[in-house]
FIMILUM-479251 format. One record per residue (C-alpha): x, z, y. Coordinates in steps of 0.2 Angstrom, whole numbers, padded with zeros to 4 digits, always signed. Layout:
<nodes>
XZY/...
</nodes>
This chain:
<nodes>
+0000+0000+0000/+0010-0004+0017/+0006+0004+0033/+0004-0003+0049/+0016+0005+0063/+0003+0018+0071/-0003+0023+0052/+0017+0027+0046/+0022+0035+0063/+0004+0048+0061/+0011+0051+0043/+0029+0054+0050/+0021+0066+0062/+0011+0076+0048/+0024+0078+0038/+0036+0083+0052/+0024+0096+0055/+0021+0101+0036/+0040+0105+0036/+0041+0114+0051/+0029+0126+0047/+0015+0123+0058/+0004+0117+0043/-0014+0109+0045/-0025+0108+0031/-0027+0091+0030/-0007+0087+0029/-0009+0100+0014/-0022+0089+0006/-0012+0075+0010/+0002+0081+0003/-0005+0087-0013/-0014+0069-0018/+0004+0061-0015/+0010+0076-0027/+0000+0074-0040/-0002+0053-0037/+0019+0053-0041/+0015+0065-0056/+0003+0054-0065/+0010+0038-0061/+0029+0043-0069/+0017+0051-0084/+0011+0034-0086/+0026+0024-0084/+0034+0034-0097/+0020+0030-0109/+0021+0013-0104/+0041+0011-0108/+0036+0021-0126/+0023+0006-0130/+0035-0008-0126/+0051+0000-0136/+0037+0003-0151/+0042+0023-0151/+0023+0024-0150/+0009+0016-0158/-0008+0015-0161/
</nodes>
């Protein structure tokens, strides 16, 4: 998914302001979607490369 300039620079400024410790909830939410997007999406990668070199099958 790109980001236009204005959409990269608002996520630029959330997360500066997630590190610095002035937290809004949304930037939280945020955060934690991207968290657990990563997490699920190396889960499936990995079951993915087990399919295609036949350490798994069905």
């Amino acid at each position: 998914m790109l980001l236009s300039e204005p959409d990269r620079s608002v996520h630029a400024v959330a997360a500066h302001k997630v590190i610095s410790g002035s937290t809004i909830f949304i930037d939280d939410k945020i955060l934690s979607f991207l968290r657990v997007f990563s997490i699920l999406m190396e889960f499936l990668f990995e079951i993915n490369y087990m399919f295609k070199n036949n350490y798994i099958s069905l």
